[in-house]
C-alpha positions as CSV (number, residue, x, y, z in Angstrom):
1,X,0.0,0.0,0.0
2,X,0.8,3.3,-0.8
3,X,1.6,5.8,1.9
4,X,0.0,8.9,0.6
5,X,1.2,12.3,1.7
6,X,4.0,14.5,-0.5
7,X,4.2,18.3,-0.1
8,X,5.1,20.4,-3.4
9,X,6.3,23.9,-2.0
10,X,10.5,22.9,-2.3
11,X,11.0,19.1,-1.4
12,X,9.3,16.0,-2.3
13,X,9.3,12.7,-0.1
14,X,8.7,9.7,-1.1
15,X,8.2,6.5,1.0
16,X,8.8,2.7,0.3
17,X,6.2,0.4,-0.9
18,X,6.3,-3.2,-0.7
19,X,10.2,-3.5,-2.6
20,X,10.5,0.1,-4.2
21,X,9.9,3.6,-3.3
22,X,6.5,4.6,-4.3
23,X,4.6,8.1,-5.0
24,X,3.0,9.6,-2.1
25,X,0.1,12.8,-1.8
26,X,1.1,15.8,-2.9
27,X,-0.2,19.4,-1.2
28,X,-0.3,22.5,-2.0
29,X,1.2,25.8,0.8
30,X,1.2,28.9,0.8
31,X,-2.7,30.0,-0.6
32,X,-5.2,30.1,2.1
33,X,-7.9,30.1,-0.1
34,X,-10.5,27.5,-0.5
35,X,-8.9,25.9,-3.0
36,X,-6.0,24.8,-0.1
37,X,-8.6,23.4,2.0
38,X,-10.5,21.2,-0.8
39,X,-7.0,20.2,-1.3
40,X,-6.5,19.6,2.5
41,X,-9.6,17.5,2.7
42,X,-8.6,15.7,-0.5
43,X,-5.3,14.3,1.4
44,X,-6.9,13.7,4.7
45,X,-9.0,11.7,2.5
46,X,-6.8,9.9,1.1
47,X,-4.4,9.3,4.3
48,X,-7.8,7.9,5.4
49,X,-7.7,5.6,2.7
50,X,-10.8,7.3,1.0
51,X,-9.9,6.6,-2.7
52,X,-13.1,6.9,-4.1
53,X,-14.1,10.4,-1.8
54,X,-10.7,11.9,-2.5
55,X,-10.7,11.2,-6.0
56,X,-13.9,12.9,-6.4
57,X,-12.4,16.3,-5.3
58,X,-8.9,16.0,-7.1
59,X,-10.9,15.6,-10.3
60,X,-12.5,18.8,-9.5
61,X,-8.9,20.1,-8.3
62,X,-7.5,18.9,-11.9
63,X,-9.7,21.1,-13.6
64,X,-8.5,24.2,-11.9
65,X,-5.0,25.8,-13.0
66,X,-3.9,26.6,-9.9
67,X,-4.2,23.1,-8.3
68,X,-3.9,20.8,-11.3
69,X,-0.6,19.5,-10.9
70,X,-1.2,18.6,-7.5
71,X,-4.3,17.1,-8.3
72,X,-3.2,15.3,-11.0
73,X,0.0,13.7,-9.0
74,X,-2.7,12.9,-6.4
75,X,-5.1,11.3,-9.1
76,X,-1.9,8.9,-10.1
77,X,-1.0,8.1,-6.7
78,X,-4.8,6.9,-6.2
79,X,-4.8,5.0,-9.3
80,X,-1.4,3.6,-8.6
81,X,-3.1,2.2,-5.4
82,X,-5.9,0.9,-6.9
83,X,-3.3,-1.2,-9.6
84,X,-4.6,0.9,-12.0
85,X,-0.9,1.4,-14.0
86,X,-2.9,2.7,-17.0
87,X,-4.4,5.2,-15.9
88,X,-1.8,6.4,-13.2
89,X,0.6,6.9,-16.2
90,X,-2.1,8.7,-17.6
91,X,-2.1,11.0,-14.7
92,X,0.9,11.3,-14.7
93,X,1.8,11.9,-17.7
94,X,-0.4,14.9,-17.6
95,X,1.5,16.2,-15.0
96,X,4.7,15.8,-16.8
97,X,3.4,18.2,-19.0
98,X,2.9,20.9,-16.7
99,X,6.6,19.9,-14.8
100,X,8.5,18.1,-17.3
101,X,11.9,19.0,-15.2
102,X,9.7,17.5,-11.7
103,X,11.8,14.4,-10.4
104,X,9.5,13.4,-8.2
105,X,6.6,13.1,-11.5
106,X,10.0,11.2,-13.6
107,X,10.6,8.6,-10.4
108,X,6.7,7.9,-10.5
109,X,6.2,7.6,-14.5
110,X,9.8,5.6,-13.7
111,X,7.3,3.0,-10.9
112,X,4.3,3.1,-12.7
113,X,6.0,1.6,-16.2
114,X,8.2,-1.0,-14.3
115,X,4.2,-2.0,-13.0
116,X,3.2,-1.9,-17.2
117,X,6.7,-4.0,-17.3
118,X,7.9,-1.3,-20.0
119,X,11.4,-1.4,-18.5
120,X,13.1,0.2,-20.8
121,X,11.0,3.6,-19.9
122,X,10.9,2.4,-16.1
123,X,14.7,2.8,-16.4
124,X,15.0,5.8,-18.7
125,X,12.3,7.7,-16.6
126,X,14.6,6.4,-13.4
127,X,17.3,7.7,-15.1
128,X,16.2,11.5,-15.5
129,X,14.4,11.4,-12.3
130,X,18.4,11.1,-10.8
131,X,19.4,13.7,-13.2
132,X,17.1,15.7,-11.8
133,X,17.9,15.1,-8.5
134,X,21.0,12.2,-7.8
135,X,20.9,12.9,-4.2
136,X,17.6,11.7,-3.2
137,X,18.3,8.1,-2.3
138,X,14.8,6.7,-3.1
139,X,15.5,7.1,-7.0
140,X,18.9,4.7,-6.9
141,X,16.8,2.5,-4.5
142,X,14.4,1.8,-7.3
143,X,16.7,2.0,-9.9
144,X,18.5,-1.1,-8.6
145,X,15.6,-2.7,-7.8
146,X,14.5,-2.5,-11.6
147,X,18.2,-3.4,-12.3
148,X,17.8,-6.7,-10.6
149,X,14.6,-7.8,-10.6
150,X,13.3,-6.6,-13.9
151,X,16.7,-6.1,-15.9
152,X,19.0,-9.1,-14.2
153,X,21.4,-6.3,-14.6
154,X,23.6,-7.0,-10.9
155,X,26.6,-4.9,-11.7
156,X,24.0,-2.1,-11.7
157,X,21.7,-3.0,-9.2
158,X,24.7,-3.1,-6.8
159,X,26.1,0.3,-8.1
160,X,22.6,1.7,-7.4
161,X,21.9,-0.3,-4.3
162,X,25.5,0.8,-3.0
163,X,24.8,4.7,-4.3
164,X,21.0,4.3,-2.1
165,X,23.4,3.4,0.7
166,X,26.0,6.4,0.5
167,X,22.7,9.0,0.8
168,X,21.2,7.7,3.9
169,X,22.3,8.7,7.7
170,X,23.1,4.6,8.3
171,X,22.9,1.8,6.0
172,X,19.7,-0.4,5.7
173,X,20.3,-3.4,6.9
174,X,18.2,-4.9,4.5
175,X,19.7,-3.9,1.3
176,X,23.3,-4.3,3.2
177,X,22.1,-8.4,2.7
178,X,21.3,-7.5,-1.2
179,X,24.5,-5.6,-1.6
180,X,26.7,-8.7,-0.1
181,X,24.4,-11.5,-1.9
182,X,25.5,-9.5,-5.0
183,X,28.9,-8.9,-4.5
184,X,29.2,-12.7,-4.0
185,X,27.8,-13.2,-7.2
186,X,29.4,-10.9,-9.4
């Protein structure tokens, strides 16, 4: 399951889902209009695990220039939960319109086609997401695991895995077993 919850003012988060990183809810700051708090609910919503109630008000949200980037990021996300991949691409595609340069709307294109099993653009859209932004350690996390599990690529899986590693404040334990399964391998 998703955890759903990202604020767009200058950082993005993103939290791990079963073996990879995964989008979360994006908000909107700053506007104290009634806009924000449709957008509010919309996320409470959706923490609450409200799909169908929240996607009901980011549709509305979507149509509005103000808010449709966050709405349609949030429309993904919900459709990414409900294993709709079509659609979530969809989504966010739509967004990549409006932020083609947005690494956090490149690392979920990058989840949403490994899910299609288009790995090619899993990886590609991986790929820019880090170009984007190579410090965030969730985009090598789910690089490598598209390098090994979708790509049987090891050598870069454990150059991923290993660059996850250098970005966080200790190493996870988990993917320290991953690393040292690979290493033995290569």
């Amino acid at each position: 399951m998703i955890n759903c919850r990202l604020t767009l003012v200058t950082c993005f988060c993103i939290v791990m889902s079963s073996c990879a990183y995964a989008p979360k809810g994006i908000s909107l700051k700053g506007n104290a209009t009634a806009k924000l708090t449709l957008m509010e609910q919309a996320i409470e919503l959706l923490d609450q695990g409200k799909l169908e109630e929240s996607q009901v008000i980011f549709e509305d949200l979507a149509n509005k220039k103000s808010t449709k980037f966050a709405a349609l990021m949030n429309l993904g996300i919900i459709a990414t939960q409900q294993k709709n991949f079509i659609s979530a691409e969809n989504y966010f595609t739509q967004a990549y319109k409006i932020k083609p340069n947005s690494a956090v709307v490149l690392n979920n294109l990058g989840i949403v086609n490994r899910h299609l099993k288009h790995h090619q653009k899993s990886e590609d859209f991986y790929l820019q997401a880090i170009q984007q932004d190579a410090s965030n350690a969730d985009y090598w996390f789910n690089l490598g695991i598209l390098y090994e599990l979708y790509l049987g690529n090891n050598l870069k899986a454990l150059e991923s895995y290993n660059k996850y590693q250098s970005f966080l404040s200790k190493p996870d334990p988990k993917v320290n077993g991953w690393v040292k399964r690979l290493e033995n391998e290569l």
